[in-house]
N, CA, C and O atoms as a Tripos MOL2 file, in Angstrom:
@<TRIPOS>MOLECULE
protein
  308   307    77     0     0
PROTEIN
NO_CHARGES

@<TRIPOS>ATOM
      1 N           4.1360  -30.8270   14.2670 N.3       1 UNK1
      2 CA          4.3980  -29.4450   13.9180 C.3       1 UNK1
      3 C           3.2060  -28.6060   14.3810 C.2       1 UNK1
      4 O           2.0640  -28.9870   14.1260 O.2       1 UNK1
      5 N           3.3990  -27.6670   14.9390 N.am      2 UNK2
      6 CA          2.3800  -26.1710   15.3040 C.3       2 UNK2
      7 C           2.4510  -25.6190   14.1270 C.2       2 UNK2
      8 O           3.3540  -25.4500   13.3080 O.2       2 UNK2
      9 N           1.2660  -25.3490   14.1890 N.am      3 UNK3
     10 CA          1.0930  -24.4120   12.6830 C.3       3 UNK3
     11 C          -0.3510  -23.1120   13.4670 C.2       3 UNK3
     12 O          -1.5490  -23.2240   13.7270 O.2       3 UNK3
     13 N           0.7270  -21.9520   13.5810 N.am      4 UNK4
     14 CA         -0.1760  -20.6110   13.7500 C.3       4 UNK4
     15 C          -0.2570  -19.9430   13.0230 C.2       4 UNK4
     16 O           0.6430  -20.0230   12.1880 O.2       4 UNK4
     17 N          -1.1540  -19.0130   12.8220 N.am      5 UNK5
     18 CA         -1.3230  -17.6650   12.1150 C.3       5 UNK5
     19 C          -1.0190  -16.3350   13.0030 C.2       5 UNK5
     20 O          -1.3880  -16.1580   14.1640 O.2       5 UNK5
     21 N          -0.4750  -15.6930   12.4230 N.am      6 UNK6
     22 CA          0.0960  -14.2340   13.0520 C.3       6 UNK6
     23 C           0.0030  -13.2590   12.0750 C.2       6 UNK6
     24 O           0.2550  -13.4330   10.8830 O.2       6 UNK6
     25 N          -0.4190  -12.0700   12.6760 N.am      7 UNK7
     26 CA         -0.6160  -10.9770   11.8310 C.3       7 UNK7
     27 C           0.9180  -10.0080   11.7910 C.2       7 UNK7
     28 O           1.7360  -10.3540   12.6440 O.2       7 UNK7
     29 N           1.2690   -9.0370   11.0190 N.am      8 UNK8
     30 CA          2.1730   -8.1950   11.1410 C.3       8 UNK8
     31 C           2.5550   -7.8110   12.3920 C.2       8 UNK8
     32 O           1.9220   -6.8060   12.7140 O.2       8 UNK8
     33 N           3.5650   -8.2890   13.5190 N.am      9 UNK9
     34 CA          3.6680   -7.3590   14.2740 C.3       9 UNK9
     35 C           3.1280   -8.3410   15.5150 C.2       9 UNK9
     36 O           3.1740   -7.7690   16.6040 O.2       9 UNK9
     37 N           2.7610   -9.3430   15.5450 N.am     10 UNK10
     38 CA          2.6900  -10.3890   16.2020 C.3      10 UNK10
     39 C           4.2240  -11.3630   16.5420 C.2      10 UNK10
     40 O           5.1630  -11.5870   15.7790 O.2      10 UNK10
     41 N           4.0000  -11.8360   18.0980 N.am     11 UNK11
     42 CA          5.3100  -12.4210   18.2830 C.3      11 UNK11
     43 C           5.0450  -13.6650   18.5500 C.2      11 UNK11
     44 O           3.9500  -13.7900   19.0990 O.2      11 UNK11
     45 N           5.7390  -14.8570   18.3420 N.am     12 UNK12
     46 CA          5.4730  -15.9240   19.0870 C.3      12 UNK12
     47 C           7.1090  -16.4470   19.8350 C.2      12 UNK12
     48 O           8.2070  -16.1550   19.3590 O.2      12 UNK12
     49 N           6.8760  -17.2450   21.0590 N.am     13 UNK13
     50 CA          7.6150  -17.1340   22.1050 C.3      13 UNK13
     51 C           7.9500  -18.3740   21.9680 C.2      13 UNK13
     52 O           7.0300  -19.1880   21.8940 O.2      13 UNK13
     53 N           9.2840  -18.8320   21.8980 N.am     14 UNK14
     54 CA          9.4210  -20.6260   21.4700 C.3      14 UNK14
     55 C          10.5950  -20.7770   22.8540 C.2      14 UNK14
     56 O          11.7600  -20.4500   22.6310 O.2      14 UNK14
     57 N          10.2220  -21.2610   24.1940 N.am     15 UNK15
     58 CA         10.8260  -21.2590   24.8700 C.3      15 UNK15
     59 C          10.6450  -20.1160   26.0860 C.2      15 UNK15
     60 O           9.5500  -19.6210   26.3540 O.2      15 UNK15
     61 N          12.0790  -19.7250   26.8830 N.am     16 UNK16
     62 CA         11.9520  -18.5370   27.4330 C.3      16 UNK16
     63 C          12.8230  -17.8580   26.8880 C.2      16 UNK16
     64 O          12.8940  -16.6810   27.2410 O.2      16 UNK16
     65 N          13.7670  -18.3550   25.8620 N.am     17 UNK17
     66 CA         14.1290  -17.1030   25.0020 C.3      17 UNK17
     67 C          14.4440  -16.9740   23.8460 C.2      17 UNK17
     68 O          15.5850  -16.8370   23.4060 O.2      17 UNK17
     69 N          13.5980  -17.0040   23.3520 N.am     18 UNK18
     70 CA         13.8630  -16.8400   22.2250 C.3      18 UNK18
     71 C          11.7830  -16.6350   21.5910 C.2      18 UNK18
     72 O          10.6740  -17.0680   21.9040 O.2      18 UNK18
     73 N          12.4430  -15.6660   20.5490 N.am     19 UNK19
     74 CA         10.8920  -14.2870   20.1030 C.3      19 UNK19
     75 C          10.8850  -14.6970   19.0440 C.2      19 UNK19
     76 O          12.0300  -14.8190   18.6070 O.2      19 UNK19
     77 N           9.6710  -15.1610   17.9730 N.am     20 UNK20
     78 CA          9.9480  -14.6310   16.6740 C.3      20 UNK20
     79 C           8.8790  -13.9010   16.0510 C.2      20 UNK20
     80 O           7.7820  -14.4600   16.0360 O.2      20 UNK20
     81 N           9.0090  -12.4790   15.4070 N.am     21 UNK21
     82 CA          7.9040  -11.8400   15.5200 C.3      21 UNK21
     83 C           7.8320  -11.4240   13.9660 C.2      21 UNK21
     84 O           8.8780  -11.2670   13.3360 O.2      21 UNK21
     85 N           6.8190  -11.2840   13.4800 N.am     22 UNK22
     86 CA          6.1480  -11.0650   12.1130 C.3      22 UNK22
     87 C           6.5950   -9.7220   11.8260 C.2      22 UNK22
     88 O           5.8800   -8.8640   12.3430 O.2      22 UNK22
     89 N           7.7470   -9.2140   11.0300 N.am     23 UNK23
     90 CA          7.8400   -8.3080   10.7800 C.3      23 UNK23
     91 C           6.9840   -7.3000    9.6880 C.2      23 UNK23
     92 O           6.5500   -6.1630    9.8670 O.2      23 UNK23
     93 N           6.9340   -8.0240    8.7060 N.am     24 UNK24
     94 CA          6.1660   -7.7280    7.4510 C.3      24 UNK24
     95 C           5.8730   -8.7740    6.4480 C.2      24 UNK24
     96 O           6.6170   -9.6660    6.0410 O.2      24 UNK24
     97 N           4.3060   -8.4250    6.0360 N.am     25 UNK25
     98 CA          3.8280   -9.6210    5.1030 C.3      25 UNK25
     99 C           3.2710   -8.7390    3.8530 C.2      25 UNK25
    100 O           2.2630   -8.0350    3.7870 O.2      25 UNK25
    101 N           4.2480   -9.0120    2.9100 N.am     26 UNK26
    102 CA          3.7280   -8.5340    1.5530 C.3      26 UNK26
    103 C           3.4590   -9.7920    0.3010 C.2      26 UNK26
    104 O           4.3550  -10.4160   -0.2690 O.2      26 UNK26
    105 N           2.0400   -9.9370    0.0890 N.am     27 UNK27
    106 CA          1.6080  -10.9170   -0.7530 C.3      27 UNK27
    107 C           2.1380  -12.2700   -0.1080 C.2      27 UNK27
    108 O           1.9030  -12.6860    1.0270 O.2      27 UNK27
    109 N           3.1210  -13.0170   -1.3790 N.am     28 UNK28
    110 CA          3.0990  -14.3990   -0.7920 C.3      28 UNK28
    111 C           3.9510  -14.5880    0.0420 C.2      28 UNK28
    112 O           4.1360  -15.7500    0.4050 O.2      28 UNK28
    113 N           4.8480  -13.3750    0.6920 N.am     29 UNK29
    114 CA          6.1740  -13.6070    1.2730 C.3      29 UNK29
    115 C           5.7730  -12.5900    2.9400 C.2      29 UNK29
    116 O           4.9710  -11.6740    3.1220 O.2      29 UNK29
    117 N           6.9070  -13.3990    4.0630 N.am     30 UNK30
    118 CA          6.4200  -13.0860    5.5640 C.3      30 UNK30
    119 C           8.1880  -12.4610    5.6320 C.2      30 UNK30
    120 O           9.0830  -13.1620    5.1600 O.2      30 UNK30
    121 N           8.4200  -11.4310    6.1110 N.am     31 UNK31
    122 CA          9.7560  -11.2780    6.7070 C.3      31 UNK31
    123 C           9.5730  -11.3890    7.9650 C.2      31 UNK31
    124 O           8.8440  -10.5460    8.4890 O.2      31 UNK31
    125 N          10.3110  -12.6880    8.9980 N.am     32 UNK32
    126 CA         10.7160  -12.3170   10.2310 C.3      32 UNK32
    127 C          11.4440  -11.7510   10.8570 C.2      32 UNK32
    128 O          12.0070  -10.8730   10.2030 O.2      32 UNK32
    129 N          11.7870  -11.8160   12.0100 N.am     33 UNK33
    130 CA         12.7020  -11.5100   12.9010 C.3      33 UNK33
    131 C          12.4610  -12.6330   13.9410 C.2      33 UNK33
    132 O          11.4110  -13.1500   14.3240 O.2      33 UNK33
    133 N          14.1670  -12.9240   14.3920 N.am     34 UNK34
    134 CA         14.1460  -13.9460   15.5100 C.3      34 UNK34
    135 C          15.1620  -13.1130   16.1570 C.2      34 UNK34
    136 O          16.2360  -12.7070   15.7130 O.2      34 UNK34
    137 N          14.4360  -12.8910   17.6410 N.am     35 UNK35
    138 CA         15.4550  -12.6380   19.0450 C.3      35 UNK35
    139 C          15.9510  -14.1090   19.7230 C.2      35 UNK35
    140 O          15.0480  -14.8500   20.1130 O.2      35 UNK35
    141 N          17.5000  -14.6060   19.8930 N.am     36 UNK36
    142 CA         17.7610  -15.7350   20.3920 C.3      36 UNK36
    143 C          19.0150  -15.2620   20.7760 C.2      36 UNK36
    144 O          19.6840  -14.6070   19.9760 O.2      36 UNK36
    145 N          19.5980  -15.6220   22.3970 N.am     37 UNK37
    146 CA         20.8570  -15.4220   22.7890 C.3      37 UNK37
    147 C          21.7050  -15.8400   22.0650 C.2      37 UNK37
    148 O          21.3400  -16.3730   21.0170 O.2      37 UNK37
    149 N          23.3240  -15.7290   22.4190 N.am     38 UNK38
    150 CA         23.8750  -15.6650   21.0280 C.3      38 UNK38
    151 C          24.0950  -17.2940   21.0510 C.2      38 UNK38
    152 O          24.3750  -17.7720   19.9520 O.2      38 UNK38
    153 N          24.0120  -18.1440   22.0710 N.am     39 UNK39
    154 CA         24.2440  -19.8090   22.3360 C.3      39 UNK39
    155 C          23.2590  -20.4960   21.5560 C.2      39 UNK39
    156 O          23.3600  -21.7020   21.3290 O.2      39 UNK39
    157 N          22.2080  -19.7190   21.0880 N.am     40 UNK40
    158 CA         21.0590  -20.5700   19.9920 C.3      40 UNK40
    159 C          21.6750  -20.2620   19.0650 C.2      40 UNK40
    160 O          22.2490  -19.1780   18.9580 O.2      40 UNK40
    161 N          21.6700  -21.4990   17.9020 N.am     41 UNK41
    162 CA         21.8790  -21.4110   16.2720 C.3      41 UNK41
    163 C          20.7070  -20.9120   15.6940 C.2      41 UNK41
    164 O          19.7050  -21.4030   16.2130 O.2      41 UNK41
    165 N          20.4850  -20.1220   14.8150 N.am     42 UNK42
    166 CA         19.6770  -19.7820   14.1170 C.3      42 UNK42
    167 C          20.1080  -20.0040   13.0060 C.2      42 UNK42
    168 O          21.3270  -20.1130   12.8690 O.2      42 UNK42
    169 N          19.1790  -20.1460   11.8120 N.am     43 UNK43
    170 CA         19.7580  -20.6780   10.3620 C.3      43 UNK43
    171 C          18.8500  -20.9560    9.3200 C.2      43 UNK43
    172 O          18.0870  -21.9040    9.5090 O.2      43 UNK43
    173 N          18.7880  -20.4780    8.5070 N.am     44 UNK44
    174 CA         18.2170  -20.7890    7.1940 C.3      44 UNK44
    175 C          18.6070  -22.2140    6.6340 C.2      44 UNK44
    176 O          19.7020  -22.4940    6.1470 O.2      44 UNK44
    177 N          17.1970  -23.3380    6.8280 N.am     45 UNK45
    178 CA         17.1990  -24.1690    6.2990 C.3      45 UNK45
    179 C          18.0600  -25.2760    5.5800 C.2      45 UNK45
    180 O          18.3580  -26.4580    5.7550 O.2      45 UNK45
    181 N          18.3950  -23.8610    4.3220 N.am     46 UNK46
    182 CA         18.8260  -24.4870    3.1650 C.3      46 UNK46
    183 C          20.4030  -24.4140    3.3150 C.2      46 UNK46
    184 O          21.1820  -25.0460    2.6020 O.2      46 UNK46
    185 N          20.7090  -23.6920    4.1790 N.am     47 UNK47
    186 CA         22.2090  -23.3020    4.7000 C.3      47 UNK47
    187 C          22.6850  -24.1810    5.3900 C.2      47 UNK47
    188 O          23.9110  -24.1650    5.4960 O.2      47 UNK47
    189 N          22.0050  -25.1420    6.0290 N.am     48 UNK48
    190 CA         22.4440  -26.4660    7.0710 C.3      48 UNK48
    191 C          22.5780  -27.3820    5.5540 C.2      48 UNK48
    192 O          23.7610  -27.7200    5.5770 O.2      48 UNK48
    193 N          22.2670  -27.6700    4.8940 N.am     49 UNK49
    194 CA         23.4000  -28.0730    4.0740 C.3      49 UNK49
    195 C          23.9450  -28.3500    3.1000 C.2      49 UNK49
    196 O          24.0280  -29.4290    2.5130 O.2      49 UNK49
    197 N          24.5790  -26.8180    2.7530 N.am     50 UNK50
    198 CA         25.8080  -26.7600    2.6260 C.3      50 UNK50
    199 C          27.1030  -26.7990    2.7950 C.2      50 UNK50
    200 O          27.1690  -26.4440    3.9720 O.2      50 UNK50
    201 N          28.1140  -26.9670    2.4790 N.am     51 UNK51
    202 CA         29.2850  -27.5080    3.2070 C.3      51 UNK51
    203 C          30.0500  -26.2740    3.5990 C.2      51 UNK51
    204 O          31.2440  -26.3220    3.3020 O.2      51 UNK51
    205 N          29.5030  -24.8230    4.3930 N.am     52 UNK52
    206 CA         30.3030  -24.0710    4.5630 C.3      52 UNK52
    207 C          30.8050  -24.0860    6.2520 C.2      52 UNK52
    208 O          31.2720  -23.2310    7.0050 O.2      52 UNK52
    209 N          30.5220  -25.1970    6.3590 N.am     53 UNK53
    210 CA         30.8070  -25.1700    8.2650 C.3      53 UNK53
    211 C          29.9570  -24.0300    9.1540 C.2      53 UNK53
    212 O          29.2330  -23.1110    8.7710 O.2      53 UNK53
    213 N          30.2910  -24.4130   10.3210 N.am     54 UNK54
    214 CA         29.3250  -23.3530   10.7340 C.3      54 UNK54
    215 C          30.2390  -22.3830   11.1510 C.2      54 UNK54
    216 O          31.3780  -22.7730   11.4100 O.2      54 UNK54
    217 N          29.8850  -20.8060   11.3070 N.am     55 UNK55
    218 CA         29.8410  -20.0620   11.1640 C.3      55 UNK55
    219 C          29.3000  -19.1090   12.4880 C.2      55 UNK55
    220 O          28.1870  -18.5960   12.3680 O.2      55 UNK55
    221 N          30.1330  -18.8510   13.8400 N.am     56 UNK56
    222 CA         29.8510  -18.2460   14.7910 C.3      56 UNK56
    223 C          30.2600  -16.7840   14.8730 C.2      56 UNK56
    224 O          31.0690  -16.3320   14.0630 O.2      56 UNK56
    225 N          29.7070  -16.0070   15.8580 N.am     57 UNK57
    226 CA         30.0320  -14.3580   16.0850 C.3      57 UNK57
    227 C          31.4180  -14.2320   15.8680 C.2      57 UNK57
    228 O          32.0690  -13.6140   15.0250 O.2      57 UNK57
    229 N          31.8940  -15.3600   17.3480 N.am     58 UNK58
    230 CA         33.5400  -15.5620   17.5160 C.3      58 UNK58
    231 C          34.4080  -15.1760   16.3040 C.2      58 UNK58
    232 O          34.9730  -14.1230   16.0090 O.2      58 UNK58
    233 N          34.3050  -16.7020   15.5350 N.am     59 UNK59
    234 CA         34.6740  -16.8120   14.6480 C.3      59 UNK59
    235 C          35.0460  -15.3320   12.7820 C.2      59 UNK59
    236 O          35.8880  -14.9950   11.9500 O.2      59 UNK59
    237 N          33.6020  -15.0780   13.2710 N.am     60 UNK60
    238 CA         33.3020  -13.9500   12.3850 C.3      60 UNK60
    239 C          34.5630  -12.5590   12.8820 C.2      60 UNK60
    240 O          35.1500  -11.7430   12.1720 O.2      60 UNK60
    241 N          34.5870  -12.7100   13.8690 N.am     61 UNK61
    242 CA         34.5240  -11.5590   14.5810 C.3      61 UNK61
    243 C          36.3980  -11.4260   14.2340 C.2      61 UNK61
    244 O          36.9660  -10.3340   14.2190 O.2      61 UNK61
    245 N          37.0240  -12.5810   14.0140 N.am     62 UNK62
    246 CA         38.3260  -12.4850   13.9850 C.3      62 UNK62
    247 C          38.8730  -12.0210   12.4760 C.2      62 UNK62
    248 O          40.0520  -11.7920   12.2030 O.2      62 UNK62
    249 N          37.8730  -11.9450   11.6680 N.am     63 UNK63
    250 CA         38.3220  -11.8330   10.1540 C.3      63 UNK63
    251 C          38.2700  -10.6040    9.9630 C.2      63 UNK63
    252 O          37.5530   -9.9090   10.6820 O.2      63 UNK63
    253 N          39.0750  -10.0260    8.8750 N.am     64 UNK64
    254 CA         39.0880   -8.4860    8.7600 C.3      64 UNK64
    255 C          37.6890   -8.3900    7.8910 C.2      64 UNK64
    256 O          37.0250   -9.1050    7.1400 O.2      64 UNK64
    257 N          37.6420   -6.6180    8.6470 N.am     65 UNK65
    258 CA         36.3570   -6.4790    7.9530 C.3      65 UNK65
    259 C          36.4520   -6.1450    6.3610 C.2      65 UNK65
    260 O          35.3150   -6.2150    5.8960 O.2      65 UNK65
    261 N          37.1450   -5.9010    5.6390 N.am     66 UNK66
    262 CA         36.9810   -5.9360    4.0870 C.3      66 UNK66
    263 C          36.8970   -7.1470    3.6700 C.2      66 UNK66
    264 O          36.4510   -7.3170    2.5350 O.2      66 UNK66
    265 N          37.2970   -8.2990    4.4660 N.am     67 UNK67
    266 CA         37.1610   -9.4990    3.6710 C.3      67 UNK67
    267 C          35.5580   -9.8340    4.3440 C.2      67 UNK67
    268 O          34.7270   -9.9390    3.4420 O.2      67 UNK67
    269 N          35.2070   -9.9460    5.1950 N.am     68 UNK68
    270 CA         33.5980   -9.6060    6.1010 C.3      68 UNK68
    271 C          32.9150   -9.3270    4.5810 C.2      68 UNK68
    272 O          32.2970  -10.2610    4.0710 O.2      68 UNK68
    273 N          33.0330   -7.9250    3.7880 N.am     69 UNK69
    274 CA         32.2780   -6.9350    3.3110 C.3      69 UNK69
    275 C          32.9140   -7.1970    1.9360 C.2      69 UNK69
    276 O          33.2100   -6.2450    1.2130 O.2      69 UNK69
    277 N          33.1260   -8.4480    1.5680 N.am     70 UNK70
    278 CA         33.7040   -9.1300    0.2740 C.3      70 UNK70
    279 C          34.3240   -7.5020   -0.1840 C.2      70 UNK70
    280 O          33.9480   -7.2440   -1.3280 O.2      70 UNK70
    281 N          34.9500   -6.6610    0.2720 N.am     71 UNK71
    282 CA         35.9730   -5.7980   -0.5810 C.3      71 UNK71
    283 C          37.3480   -5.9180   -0.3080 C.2      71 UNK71
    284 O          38.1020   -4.9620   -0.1280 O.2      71 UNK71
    285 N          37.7560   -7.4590   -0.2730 N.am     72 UNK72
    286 CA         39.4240   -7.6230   -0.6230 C.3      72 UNK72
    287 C          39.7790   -7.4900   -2.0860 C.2      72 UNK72
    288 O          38.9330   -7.7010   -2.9560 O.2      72 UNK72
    289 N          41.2550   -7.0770   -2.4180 N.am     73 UNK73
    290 CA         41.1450   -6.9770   -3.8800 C.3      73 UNK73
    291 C          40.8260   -5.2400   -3.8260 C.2      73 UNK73
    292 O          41.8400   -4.8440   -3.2520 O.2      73 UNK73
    293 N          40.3860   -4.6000   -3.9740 N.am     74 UNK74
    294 CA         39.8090   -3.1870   -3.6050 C.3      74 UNK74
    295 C          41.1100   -2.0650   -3.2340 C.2      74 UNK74
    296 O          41.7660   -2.3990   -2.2480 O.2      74 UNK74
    297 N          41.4400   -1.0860   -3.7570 N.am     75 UNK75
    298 CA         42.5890   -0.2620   -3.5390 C.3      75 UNK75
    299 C          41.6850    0.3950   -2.7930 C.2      75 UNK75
    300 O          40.4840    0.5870   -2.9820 O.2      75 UNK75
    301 N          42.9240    0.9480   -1.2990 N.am     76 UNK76
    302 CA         42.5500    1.3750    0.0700 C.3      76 UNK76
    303 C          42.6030    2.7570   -0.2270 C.2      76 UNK76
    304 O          43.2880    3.0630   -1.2020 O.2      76 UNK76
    305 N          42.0130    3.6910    0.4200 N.am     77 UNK77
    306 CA         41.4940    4.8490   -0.2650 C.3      77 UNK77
    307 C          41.9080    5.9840    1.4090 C.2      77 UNK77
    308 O          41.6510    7.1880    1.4180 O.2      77 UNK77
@<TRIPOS>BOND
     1     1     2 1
     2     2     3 1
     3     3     4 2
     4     3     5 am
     5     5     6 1
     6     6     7 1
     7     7     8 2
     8     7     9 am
     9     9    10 1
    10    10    11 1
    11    11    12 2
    12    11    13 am
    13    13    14 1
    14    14    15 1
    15    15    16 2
    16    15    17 am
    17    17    18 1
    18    18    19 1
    19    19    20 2
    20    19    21 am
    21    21    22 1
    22    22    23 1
    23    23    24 2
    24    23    25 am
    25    25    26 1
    26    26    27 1
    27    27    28 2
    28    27    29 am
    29    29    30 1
    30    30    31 1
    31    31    32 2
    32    31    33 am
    33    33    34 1
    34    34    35 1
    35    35    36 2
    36    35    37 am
    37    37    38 1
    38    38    39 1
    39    39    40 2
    40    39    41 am
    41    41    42 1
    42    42    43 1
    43    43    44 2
    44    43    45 am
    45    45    46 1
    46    46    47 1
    47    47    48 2
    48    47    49 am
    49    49    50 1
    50    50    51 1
    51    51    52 2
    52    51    53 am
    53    53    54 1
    54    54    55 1
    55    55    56 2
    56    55    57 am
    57    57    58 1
    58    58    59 1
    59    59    60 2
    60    59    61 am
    61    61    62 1
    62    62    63 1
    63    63    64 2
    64    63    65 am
    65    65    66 1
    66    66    67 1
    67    67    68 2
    68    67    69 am
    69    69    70 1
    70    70    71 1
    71    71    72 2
    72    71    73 am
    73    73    74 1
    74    74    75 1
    75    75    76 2
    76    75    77 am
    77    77    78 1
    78    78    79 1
    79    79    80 2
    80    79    81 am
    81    81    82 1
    82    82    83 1
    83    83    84 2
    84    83    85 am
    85    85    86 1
    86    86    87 1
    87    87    88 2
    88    87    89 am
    89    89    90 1
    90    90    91 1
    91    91    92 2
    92    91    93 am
    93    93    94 1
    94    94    95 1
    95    95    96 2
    96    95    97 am
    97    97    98 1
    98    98    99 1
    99    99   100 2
   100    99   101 am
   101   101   102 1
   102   102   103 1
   103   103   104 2
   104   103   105 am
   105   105   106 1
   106   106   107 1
   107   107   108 2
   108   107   109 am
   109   109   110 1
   110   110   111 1
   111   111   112 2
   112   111   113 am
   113   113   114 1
   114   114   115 1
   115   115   116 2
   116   115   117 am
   117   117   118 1
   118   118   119 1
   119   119   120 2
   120   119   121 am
   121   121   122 1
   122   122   123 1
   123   123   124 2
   124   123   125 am
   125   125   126 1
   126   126   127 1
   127   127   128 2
   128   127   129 am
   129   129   130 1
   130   130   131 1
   131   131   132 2
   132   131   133 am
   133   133   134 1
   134   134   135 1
   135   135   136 2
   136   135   137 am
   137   137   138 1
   138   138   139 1
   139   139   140 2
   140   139   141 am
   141   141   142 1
   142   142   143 1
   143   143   144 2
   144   143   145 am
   145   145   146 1
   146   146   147 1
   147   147   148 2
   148   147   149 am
   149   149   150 1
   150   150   151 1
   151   151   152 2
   152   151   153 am
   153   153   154 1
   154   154   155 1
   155   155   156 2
   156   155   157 am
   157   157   158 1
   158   158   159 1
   159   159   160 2
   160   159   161 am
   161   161   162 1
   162   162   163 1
   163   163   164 2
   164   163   165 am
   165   165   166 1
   166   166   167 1
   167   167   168 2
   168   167   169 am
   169   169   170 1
   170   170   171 1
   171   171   172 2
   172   171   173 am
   173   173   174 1
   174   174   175 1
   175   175   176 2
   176   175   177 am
   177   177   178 1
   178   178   179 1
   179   179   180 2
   180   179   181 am
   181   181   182 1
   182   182   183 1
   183   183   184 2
   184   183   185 am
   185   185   186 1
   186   186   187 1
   187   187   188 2
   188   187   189 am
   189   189   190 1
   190   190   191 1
   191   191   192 2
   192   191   193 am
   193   193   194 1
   194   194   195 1
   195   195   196 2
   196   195   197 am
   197   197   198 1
   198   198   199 1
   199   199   200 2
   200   199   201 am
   201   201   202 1
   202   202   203 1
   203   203   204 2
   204   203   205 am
   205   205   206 1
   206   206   207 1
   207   207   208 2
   208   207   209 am
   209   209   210 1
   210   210   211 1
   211   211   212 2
   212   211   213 am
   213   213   214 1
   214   214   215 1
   215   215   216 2
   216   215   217 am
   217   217   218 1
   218   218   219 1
   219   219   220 2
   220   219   221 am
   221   221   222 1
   222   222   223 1
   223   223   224 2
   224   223   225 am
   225   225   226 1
   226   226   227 1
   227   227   228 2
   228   227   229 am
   229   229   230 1
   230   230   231 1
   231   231   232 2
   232   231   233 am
   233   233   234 1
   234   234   235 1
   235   235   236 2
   236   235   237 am
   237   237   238 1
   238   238   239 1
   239   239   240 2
   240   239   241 am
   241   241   242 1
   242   242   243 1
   243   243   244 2
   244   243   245 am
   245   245   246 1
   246   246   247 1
   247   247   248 2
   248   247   249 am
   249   249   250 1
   250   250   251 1
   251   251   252 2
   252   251   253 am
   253   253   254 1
   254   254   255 1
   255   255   256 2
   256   255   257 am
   257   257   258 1
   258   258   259 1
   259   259   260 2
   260   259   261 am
   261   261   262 1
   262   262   263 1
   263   263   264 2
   264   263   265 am
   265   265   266 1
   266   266   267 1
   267   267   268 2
   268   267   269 am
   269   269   270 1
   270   270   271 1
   271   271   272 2
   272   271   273 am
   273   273   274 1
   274   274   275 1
   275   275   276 2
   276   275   277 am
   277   277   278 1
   278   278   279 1
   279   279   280 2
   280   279   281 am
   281   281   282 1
   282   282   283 1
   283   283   284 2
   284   283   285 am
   285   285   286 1
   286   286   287 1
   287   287   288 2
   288   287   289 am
   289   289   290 1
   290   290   291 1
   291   291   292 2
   292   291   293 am
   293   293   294 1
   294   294   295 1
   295   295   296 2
   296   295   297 am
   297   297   298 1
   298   298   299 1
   299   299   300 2
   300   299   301 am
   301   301   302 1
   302   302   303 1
   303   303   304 2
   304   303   305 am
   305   305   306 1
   306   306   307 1
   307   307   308 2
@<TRIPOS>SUBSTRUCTURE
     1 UNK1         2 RESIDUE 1 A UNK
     2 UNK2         6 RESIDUE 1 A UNK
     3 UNK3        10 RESIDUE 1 A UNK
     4 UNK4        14 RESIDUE 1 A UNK
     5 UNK5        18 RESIDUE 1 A UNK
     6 UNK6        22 RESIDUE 1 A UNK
     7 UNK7        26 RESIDUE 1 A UNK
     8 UNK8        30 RESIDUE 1 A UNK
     9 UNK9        34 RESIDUE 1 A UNK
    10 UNK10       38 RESIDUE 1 A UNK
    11 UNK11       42 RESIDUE 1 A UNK
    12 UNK12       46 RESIDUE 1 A UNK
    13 UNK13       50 RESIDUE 1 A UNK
    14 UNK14       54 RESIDUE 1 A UNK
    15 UNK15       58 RESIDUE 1 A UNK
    16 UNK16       62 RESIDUE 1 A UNK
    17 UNK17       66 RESIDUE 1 A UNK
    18 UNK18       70 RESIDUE 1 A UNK
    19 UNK19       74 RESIDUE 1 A UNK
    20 UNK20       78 RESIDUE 1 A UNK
    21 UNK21       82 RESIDUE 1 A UNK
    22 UNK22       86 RESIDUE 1 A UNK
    23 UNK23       90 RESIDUE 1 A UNK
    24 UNK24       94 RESIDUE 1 A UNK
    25 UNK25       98 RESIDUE 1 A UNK
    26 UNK26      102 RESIDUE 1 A UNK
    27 UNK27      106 RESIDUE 1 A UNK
    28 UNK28      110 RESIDUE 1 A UNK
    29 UNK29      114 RESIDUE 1 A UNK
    30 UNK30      118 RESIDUE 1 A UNK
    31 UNK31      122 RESIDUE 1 A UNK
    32 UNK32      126 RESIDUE 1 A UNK
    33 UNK33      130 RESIDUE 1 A UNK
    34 UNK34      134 RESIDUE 1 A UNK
    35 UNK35      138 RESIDUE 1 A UNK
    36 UNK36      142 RESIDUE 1 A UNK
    37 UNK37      146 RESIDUE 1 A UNK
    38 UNK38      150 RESIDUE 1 A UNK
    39 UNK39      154 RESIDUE 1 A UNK
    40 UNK40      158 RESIDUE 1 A UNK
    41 UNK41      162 RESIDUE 1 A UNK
    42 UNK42      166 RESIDUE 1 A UNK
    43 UNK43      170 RESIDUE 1 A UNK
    44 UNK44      174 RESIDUE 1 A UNK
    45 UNK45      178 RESIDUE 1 A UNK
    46 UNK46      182 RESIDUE 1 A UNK
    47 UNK47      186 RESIDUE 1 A UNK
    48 UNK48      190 RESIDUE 1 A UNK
    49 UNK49      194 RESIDUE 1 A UNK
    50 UNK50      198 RESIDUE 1 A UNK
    51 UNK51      202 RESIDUE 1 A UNK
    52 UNK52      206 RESIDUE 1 A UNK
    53 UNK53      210 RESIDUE 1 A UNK
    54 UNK54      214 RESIDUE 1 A UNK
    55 UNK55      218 RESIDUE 1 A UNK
    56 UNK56      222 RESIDUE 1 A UNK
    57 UNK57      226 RESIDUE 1 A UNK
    58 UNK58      230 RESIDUE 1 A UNK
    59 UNK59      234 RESIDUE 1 A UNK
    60 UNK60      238 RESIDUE 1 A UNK
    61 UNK61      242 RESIDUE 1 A UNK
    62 UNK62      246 RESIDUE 1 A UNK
    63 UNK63      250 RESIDUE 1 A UNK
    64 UNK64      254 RESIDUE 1 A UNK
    65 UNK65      258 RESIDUE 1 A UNK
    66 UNK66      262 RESIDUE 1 A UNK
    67 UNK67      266 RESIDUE 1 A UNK
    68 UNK68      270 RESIDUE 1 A UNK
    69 UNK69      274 RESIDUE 1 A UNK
    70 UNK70      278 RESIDUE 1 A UNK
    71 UNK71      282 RESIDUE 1 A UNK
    72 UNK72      286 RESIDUE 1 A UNK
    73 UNK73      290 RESIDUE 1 A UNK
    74 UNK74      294 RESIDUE 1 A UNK
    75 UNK75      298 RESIDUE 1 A UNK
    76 UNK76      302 RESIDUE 1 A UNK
    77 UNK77      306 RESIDUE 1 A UNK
């Protein structure tokens, strides 16, 4: 494992594409950001596993958006 230090606003380059840059560090917590074409998985850890399958743009992209924006159930206005 690499283990760097980066300040706010610092990027590090894992590959040729893909960025991940230090958005903000308040106390004990770092928010990133990762730039990766859409063919890289990106993923929170703890989300690989769970049993919700994975979960692509594609895929996303075919579902209506109130169910997207958990407001099914919801009278249409």
């Amino acid at each position: 494992m690499l283990v760097l230090s980066r300040k706010q606003n610092e990027r590090i380059r894992v590959g040729d594409s893909v960025v991940v840059t230090v958005v903000r560090v308040s106390g004990d917590k770092v928010r990133i950001g990762i730039e990766a074409p859409p063919h890289v998985r990106v993923l929170r850890d703890e989300l690989e596993q769970e049993l919700l399958g994975e979960v692509t743009l594609e895929a996303a992209s075919e579902l209506p958006i109130a169910r997207l924006l958990g407001l099914t159930g919801m009278a249409r206005r």
